[in-house]
C-alpha positions as CSV (number, residue, x, y, z in Angstrom):
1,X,88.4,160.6,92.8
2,X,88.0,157.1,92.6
3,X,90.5,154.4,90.9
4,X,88.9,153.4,87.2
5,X,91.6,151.2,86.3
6,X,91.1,149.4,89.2
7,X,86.9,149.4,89.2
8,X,87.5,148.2,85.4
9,X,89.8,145.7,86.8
10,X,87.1,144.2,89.6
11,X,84.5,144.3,87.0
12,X,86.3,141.9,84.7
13,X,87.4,139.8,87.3
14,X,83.7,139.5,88.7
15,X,82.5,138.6,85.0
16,X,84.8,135.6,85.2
17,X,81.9,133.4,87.5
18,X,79.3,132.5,85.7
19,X,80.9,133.2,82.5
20,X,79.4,131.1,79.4
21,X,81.4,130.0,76.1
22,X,78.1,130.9,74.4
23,X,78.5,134.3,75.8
24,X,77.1,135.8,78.7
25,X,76.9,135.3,82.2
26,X,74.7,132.3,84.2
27,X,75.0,133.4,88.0
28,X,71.9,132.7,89.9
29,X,71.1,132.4,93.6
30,X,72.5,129.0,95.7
31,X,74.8,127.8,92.8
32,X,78.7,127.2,93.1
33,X,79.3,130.1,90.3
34,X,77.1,133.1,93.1
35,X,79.2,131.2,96.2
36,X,82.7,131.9,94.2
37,X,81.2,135.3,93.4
38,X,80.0,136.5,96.7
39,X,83.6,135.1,97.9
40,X,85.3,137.1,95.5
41,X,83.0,140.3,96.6
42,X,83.7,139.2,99.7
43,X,87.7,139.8,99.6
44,X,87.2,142.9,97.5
45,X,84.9,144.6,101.0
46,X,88.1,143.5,103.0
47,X,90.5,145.3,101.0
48,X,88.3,148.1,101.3
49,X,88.6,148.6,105.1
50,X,85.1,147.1,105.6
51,X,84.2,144.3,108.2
52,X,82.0,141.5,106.1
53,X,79.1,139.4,107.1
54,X,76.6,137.7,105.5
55,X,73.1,137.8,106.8
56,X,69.7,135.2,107.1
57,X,69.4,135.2,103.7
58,X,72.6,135.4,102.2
59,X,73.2,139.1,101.4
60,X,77.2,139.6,101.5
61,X,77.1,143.2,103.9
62,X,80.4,145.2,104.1
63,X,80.3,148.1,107.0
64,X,82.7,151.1,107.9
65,X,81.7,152.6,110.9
66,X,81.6,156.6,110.9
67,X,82.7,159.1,113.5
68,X,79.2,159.7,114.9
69,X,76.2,157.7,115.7
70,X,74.2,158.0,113.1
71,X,71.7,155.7,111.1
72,X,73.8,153.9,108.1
73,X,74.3,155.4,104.3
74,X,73.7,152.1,102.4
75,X,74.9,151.8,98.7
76,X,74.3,148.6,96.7
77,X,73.0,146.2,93.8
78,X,73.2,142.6,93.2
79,X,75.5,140.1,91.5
80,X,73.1,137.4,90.3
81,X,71.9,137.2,86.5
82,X,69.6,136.6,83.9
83,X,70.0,133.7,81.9
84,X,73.6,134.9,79.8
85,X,73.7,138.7,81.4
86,X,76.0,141.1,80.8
87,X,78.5,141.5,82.9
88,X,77.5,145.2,84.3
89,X,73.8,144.4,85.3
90,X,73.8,144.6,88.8
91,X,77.4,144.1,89.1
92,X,78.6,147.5,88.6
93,X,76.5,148.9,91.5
94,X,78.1,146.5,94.1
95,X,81.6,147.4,92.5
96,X,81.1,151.0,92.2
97,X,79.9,150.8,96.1
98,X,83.3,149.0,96.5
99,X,85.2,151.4,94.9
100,X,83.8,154.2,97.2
101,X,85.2,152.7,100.3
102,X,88.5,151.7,98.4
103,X,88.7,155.7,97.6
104,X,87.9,156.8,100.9
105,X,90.2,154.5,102.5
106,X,92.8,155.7,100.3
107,X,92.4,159.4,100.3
108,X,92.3,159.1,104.1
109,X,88.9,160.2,104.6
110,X,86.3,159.2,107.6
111,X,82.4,159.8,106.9
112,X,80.3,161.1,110.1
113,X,77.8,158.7,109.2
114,X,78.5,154.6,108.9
115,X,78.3,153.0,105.3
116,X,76.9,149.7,104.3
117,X,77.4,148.5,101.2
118,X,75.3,145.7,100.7
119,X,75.3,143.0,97.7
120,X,71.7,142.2,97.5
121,X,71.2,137.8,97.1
122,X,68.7,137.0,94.0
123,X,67.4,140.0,93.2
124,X,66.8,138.7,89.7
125,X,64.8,135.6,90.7
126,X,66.0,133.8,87.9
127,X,66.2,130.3,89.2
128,X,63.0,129.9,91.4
129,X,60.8,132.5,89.8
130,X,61.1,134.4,93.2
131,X,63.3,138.1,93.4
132,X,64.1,140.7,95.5
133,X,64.6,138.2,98.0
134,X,67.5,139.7,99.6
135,X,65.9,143.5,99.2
136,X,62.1,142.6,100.2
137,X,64.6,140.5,103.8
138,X,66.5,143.9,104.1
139,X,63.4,145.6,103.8
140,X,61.6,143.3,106.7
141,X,58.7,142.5,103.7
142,X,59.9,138.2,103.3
143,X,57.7,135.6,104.1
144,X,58.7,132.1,104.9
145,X,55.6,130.6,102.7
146,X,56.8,132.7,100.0
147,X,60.2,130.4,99.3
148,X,58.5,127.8,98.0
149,X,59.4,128.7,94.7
150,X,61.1,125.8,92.7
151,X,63.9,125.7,90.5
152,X,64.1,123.0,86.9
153,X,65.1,120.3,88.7
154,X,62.4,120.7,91.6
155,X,64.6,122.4,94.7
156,X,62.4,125.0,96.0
157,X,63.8,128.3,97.5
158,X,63.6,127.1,100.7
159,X,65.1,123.7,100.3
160,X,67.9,125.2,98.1
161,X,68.7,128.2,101.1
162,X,69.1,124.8,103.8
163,X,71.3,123.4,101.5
164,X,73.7,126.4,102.1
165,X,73.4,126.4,105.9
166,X,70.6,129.2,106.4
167,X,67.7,128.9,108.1
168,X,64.2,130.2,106.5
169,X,62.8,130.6,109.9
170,X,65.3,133.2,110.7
171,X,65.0,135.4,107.2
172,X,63.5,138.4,109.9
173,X,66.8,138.7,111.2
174,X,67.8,140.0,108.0
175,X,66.1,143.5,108.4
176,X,67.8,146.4,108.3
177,X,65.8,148.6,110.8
178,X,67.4,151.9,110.0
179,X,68.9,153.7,107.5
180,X,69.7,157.2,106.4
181,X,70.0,156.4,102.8
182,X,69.9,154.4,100.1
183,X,72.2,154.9,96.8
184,X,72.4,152.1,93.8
185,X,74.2,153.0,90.6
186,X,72.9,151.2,88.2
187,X,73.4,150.7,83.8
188,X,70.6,152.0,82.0
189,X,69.0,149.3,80.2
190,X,67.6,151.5,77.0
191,X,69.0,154.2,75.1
192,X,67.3,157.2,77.0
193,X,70.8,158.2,77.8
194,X,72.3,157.1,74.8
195,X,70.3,159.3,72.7
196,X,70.1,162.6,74.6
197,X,74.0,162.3,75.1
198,X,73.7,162.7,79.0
199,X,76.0,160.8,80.9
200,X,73.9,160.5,84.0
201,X,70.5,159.9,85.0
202,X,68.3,160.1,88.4
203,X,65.5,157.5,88.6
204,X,62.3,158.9,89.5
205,X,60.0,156.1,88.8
206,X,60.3,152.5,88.1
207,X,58.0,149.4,86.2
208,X,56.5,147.4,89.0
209,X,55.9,144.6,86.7
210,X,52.4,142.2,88.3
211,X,51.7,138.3,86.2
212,X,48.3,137.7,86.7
213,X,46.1,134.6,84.8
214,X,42.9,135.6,83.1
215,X,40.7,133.0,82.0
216,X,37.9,134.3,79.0
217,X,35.6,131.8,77.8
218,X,33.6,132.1,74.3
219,X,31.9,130.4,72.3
220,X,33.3,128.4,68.9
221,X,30.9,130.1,65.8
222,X,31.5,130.1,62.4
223,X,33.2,132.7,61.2
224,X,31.5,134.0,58.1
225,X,28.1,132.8,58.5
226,X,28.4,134.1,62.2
227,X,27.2,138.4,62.4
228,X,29.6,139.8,64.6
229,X,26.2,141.2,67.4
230,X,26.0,137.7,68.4
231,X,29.2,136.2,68.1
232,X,30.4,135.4,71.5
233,X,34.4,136.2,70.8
234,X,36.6,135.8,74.0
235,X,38.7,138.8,73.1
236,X,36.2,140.7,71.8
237,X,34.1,140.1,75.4
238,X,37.7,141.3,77.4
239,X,37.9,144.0,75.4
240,X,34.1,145.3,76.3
């Protein structure tokens, strides 16, 4: 059983950085609000029994070694926000992965295999238009040219990850080459749930969102002495 009181507790605590008097919760990747953050999720991996680092990109990794050697059981999320998030998005999965090794470490109990809980760094992409960055290193997918997102005052990705001490030549360094398993517990974000009164679902499938610009050219007619056979409608010429 794990400790609610005291995953409620971490959860509020967590809200606190980033937390606007408008409402909500601005936490993006590379700011002093995500530094204080992944400090406090820092401290919270400790008090779990788990040895901390932080890899080439800046995900905050906590590890428990297992009895035998055995590829890694990783559980995580991510911390950053959208502009005024709520305060479970993301969060609850790197608490909730907390609490697990709190739980085990109080009841006494030693997995076979070694967990790593992992707190993924701008998943959201909300400052430089650029996600998944700590997920796509993790998963050995990031490019160096691809950092060169900027943010509103002009810092791109890359600048903005020197500024913190790490090194976008090295983001390789942050792949995870095996692992047994991954788990992320995660808030739904619609009312699937809600509505059926089930307290628990299993993701099957997921929007893989893609922007793309499409440029469709017509031609400027008059619309009422124009027939619509030789109108030359931008729209209309997508659509066929």
């Amino acid at each position: 059983m794990i400790n609610r009181e005291r995953l409620e507790k971490h959860i509020e605590e967590l809200s606190q950085f980033g937390m606007q008097s408008s409402g909500g919760i601005n936490r993006f990747s590379f700011t002093e609000e995500e530094a204080k953050a992944n400090e406090y999720i820092k401290q919270r991996m400790e008090e779990a029994g788990l040895t901390v680092s932080f890899d080439a990109v800046g995900n905050v990794i906590g590890e428990l070694q297992g009895t035998e050697e055995k590829a890694p059981i990783m559980i995580g999320s991510h911390i950053d926000t959208v502009p005024h998030g709520g305060k479970f998005d993301g969060a609850l999965g790197v608490l909730a992965a907390i609490e697990v090794a709190h739980s085990l470490k109080d009841q006494g109990i030693q997995l076979k295999s070694p967990l790593k809980i992992v707190s993924f760094k701008d998943e959201e992409g909300t400052r430089f238009g650029f996600g998944l960055l700590g997920s796509r290193a993790v998963a050995g997918i990031l490019k160096e040219e691809e950092l060169e997102g900027r943010d509103d005052q002009g810092i791109t990705l890359k600048e903005a990850m020197i500024q913190n001490g790490y090194d976008p030549k090295k983001i390789s360094e942050a792949k995870v080459r095996e692992v047994a398993a991954y788990l992320e517990l995660h808030i739904e974000q619609g009312k699937v749930l809600e509505n059926e009164n089930v307290p628990v679902g299993i993701v099957t499938g997921i929007a893989g969102p893609s922007w793309k610009e499409i440029t469709v050219r017509g031609l400027s007619e008059h619309a009422g002495a124009t027939p619509m056979p030789i109108r030359q409608m931008p729209l209309l010429q997508l659509v066929k």
